[in-house]
C-alpha positions as CSV (number, residue, x, y, z in Angstrom):
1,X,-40.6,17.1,-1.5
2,X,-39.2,18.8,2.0
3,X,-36.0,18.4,3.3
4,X,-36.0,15.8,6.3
5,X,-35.9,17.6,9.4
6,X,-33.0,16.7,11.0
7,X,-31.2,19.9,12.1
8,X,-31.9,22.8,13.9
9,X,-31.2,25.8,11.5
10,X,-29.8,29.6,12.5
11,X,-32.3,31.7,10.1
12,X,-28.8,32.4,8.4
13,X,-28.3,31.8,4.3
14,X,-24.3,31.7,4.0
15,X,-23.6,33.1,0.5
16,X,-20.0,33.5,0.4
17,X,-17.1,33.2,1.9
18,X,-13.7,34.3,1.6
19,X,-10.3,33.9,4.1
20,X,-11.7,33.4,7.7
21,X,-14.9,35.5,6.8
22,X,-18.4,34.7,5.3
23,X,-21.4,36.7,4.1
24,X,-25.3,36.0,4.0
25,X,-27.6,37.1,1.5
26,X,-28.2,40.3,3.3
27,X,-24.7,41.4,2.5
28,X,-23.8,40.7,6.2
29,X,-20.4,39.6,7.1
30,X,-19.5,37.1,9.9
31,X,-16.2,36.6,11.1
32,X,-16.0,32.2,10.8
33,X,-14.3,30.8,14.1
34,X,-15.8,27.4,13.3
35,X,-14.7,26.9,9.6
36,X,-17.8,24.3,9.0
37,X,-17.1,22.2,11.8
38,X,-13.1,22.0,11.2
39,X,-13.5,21.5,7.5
40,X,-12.1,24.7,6.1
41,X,-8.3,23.9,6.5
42,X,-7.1,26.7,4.1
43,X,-10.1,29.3,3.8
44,X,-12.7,30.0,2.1
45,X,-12.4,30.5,-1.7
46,X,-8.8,30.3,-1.5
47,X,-7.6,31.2,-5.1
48,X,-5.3,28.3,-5.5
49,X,-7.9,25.7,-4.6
50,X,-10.6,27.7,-6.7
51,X,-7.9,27.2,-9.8
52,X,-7.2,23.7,-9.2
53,X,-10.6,22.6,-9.1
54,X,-11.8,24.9,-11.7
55,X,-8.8,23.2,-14.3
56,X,-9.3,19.6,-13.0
57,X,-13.6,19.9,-13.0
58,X,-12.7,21.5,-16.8
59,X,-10.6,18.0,-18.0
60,X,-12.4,14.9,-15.8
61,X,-14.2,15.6,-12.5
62,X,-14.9,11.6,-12.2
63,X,-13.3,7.6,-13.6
64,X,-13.5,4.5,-12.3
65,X,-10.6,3.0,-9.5
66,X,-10.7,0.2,-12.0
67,X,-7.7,2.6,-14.0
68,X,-5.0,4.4,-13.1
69,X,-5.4,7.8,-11.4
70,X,-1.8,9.7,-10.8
71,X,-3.8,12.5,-8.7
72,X,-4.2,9.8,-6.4
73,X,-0.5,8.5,-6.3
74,X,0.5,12.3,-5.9
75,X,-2.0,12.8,-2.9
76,X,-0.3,9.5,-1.2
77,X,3.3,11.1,-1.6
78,X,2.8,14.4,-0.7
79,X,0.8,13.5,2.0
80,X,3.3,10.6,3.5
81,X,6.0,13.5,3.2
82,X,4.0,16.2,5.0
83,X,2.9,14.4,8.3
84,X,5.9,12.3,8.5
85,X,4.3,8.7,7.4
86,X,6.2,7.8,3.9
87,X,6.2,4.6,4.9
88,X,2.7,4.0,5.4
89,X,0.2,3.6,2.9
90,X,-3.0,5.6,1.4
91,X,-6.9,4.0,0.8
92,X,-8.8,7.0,0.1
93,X,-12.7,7.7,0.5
94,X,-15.5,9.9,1.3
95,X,-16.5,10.7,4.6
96,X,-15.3,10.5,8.5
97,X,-17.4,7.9,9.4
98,X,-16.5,6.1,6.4
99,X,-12.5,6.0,7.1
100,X,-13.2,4.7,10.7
101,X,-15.6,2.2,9.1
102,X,-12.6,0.9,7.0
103,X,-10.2,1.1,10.0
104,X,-12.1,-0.8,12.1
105,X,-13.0,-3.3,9.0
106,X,-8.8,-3.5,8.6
107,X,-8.1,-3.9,12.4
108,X,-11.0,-7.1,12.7
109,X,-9.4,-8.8,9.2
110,X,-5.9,-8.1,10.9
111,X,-6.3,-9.9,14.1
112,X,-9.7,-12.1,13.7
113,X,-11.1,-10.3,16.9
114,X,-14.4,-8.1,17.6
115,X,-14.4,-6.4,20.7
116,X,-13.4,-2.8,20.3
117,X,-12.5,-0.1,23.1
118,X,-13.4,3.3,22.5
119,X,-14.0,6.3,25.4
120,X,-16.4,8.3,27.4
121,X,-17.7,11.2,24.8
122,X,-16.1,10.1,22.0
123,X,-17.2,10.6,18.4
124,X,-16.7,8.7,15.8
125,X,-19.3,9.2,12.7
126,X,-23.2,7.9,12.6
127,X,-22.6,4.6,9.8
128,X,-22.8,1.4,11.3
129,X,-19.6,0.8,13.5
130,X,-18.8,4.3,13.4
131,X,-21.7,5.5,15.5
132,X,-21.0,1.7,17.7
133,X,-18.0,3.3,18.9
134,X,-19.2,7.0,19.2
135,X,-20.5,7.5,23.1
136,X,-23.5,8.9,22.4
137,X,-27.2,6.4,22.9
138,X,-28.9,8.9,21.4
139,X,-27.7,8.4,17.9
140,X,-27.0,4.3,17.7
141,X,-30.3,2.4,16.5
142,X,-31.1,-0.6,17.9
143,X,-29.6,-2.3,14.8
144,X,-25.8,-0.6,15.2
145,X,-25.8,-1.7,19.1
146,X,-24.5,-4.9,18.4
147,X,-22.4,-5.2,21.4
148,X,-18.6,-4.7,20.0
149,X,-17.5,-2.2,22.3
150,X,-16.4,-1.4,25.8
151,X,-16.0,2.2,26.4
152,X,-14.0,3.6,29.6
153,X,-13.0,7.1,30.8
154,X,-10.1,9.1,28.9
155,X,-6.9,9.0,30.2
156,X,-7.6,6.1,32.6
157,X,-4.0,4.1,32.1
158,X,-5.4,1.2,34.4
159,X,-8.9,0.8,33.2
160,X,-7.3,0.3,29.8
161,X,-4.4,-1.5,31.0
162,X,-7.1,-4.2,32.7
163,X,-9.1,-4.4,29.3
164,X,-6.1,-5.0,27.2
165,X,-5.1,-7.5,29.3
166,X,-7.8,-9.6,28.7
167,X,-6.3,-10.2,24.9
168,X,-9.5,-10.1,23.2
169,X,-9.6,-6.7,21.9
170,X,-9.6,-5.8,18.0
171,X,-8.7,-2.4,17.9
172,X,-8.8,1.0,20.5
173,X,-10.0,4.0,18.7
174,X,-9.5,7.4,20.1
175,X,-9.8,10.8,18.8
176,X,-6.4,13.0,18.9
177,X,-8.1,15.2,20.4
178,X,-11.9,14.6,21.5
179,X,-14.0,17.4,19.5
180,X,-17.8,16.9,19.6
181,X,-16.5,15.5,23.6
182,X,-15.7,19.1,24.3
183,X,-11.7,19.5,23.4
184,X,-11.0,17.1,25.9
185,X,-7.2,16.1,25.4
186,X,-5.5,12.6,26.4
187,X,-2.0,13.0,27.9
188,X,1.1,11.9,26.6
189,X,1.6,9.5,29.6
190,X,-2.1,8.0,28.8
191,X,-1.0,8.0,24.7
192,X,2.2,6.2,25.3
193,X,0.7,3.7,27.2
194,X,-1.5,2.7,25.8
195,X,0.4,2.1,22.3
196,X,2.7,0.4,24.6
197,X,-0.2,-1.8,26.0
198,X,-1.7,-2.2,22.0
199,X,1.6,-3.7,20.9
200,X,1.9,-5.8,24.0
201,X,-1.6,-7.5,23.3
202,X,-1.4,-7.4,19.4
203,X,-4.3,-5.0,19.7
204,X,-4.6,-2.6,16.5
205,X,-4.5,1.1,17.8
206,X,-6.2,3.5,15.7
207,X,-6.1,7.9,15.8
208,X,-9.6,9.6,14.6
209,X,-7.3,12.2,13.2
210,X,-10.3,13.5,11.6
211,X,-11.0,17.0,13.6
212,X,-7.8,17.3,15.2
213,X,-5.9,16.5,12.1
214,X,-4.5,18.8,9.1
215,X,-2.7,21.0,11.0
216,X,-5.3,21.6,13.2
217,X,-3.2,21.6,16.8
218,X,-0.3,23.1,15.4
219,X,1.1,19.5,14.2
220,X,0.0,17.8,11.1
221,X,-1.3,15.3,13.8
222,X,-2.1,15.8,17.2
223,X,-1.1,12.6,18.4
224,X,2.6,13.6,17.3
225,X,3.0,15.6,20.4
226,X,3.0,12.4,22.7
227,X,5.8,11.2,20.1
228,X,3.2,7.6,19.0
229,X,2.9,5.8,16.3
230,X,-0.2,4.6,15.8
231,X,-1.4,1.3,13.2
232,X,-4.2,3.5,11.5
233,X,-4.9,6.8,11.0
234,X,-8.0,8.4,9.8
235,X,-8.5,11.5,8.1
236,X,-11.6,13.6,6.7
237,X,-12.8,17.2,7.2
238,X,-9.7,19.4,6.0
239,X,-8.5,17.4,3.6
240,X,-10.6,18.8,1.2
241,X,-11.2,22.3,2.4
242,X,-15.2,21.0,2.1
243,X,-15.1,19.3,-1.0
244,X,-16.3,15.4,0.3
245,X,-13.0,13.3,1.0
246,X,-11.4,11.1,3.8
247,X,-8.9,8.8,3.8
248,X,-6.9,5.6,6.0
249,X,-3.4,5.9,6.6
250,X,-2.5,2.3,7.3
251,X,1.0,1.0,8.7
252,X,3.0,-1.5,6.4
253,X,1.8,-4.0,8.7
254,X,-1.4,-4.5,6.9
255,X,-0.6,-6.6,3.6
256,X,-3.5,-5.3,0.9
257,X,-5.3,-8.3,-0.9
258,X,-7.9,-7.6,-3.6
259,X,-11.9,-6.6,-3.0
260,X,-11.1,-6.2,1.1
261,X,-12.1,-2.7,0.6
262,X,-13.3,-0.6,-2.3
263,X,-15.3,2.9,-2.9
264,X,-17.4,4.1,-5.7
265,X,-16.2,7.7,-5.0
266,X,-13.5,7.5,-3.7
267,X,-10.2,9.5,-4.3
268,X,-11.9,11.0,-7.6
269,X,-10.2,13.2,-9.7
270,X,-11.5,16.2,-8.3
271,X,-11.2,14.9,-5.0
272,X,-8.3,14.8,-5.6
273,X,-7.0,18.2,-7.1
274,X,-8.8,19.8,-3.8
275,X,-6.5,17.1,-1.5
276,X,-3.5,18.4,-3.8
277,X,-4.5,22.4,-3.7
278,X,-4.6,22.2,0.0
279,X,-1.7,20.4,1.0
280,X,0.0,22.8,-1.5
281,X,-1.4,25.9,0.5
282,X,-0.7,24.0,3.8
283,X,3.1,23.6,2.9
284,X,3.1,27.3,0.8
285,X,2.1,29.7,3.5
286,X,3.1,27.6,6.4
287,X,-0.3,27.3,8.1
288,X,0.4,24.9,10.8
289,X,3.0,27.0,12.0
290,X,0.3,29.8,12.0
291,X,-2.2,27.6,13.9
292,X,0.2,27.0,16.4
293,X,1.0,30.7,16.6
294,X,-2.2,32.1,16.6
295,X,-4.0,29.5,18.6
296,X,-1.5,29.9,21.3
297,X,-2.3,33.6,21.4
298,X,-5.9,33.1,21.6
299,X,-5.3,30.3,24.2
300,X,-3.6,33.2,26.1
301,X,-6.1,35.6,25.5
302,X,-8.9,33.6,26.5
303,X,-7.5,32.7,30.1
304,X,-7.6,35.8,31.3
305,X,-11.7,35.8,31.0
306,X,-12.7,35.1,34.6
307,X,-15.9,33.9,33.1
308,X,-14.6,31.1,31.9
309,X,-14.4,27.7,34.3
310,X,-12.0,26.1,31.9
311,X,-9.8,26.9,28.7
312,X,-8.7,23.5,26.8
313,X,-7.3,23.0,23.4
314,X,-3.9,22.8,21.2
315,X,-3.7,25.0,17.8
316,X,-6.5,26.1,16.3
317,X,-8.9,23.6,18.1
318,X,-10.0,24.9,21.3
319,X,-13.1,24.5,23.8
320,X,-14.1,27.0,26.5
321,X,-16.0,25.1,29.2
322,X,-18.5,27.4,31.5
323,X,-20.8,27.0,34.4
324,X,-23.5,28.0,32.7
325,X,-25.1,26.5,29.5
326,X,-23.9,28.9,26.1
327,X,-26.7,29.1,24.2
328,X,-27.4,32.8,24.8
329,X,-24.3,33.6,24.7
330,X,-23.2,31.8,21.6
331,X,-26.5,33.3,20.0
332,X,-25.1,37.0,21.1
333,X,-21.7,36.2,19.3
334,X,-23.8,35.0,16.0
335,X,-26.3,37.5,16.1
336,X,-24.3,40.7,17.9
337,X,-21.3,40.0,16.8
338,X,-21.5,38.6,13.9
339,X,-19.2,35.6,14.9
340,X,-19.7,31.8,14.2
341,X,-18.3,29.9,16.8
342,X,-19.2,26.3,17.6
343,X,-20.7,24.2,20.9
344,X,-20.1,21.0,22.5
345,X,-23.2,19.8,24.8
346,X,-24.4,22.6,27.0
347,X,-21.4,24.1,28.6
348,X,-18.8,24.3,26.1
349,X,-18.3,26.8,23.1
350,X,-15.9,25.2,20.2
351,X,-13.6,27.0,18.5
352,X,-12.6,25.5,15.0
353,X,-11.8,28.1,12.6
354,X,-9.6,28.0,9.3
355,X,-6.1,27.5,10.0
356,X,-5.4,30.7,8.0
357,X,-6.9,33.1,10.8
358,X,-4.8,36.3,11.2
359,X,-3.6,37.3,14.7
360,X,-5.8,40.5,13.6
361,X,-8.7,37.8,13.3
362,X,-7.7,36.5,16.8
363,X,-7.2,39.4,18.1
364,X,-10.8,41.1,17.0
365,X,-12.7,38.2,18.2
366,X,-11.9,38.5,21.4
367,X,-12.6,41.8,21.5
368,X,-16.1,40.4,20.2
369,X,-16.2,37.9,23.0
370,X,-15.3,40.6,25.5
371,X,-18.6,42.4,24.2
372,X,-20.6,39.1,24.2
373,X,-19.6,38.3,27.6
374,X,-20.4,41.5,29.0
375,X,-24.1,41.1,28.3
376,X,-24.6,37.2,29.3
């Protein structure tokens, strides 16, 4: 049996990885400015998370939701204390795609409605409503286009304004910061608007926290820096530091009732112990405090290239739009350089890398990028 062909491959066998760095089987190391498209939160092989996985794995990697499971109960607290939602509560799961899914599912049963906005380049996941409400033709089969949504451009306060006001929309979802989109960012004036607008219609509003989450824009969320609260919040990528987990973080206006959602997999105990090891290292060595620091300096560094059109991002998510498709150059980065860096369409190199970088990290890739620049 093959593997199905679904994604183009660098000729690259990753090995190893350890902090912000990664080798291949050649013994070649790359320095990792895309952490596994946002997924490594803490680093690679951090020895904390290698322990508590190693101990958990060694007592009960897997039970049933049908029992109690404290690991779970610890994640929800620790969690609620770190990004400033106590008072909300915690369904756990699997996958991105699979915590919008249940959003989405939560916001219909909350308010009986089916219409859902979402906006130009958005992404939400590739399941069923998940890939409805991701902007992108190219990935919804014929049986996922089932005419729920409406999408309109970011940051256009009366194109939403008009579409709310019809009072017939379930939910908005918008990422906190658009990632696959191209680190496009919605204002604060468009954010508090629009949760304005939400409340105003009874419309649920929901934050794909999912990239831009964990730290990530130096907040836990990046939605805090417009100051919103939003009904749902969705979680995935960091969580785990790449061990498979997402999660809902739902507002005490949803009342739970039995069988509306459920997981197999979901918030396992090993899932678990990785949520637990990373929120540990999160907290211990201050790291969204670093990805603040850092990514501001990079964010510096990277405006004075005059060969960039355009230098977007908050933390330690950041997009660097050019004229020019990056292919080549991103190639020269991977294969001259020896850096992993990310893309968004044809124009935009993403930069996504653990939220443990060093300003000596930082401060080496851009002499890297100089170099890669030079030559393109």
């Amino acid at each position: 049996m093959n593997l199905f062909d679904v994604y183009p491959l660098f000729d690259i066998n990753i090995v190893e990885g350890k902090g912000c760095h990664v080798w291949d089987e050649k013994g070649t190391e790359y320095l990792d400015l895309y952490g596994g498209h946002a997924v490594i939160s803490i680093g690679h092989a951090h020895p904390h998370y290698v322990e508590m996985i190693s101990n958990q794995v060694a007592k009960l990697g897997f039970y049933s939701n049908s029992v109690i499971n404290k690991l779970q109960q610890q994640v929800a607290e620790r969690l609620g204390k770190v990004c400033g939602y106590e008072d909300y509560s915690l369904f756990l799961i699997n996958s991105g795609a699979e915590a919008n899914e249940n959003a989405l599912k939560l916001a219909s049963f909350f308010n009986g409605r089916t219409r859902v906005l979402s906006f130009s380049k958005a992404f939400h996941g590739r399941t069923s409503l998940a890939v409805e409400v991701t902007d992108n033709p190219k990935i919804i089969a014929p049986v996922n286009d089932c005419g729920h949504v409406t999408y309109l451009p970011l940051n256009d306060e009366a194109a939403m304004r008009q579409e709310l006001g019809k009072d017939d929309v379930c939910a908005v979802i918008l990422e906190g910061i658009q990632g696959v989109g191209g680190i496009q960012l919605p204002t604060d004036g468009f954010m508090q608007a629009l949760r304005a607008e939400c409340t105003a219609t009874g419309t649920v509003l929901i934050l794909d926290e999912i990239q831009s989450g964990y730290g990530r824009s130096g907040k836990f969320f990046a939605h805090q820096y417009s100051g919103i609260r939003p009904d749902l919040i969705t979680v995935a990528k960091g969580i785990g530091n790449g061990f498979p987990m997402g999660a809902v973080l739902i507002s005490p206006m949803f009342k739970p009732v039995y069988g509306q959602l459920g997981t197999t997999f979901g918030g396992n105990h090993l899932a678990c112990a990785a949520a637990l090891a990373v929120l540990d290292v999160i907290e211990g060595e201050g790291l969204i405090e670093n990805a603040a620091c850092v990514g501001a300096y990079l964010l510096d560094g990277l405006k004075k290239f005059p060969q960039i059109k355009e230098v977007r991002g908050k933390g330690l998510m950041i997009g660097l739009e050019f004229e020019q498709p990056v292919k080549e150059l991103r190639l020269r980065l991977l294969k001259e350089q020896h850096v992993f860096t990310g893309v968004s369409g044809t124009n935009v190199i993403r930069l996504l890398p653990p939220l443990c970088l060093s300003m000596e990290e930082a401060g080496a890739f851009l002499e890297r990028f100089a170099e890669a620049v030079g030559h393109v």
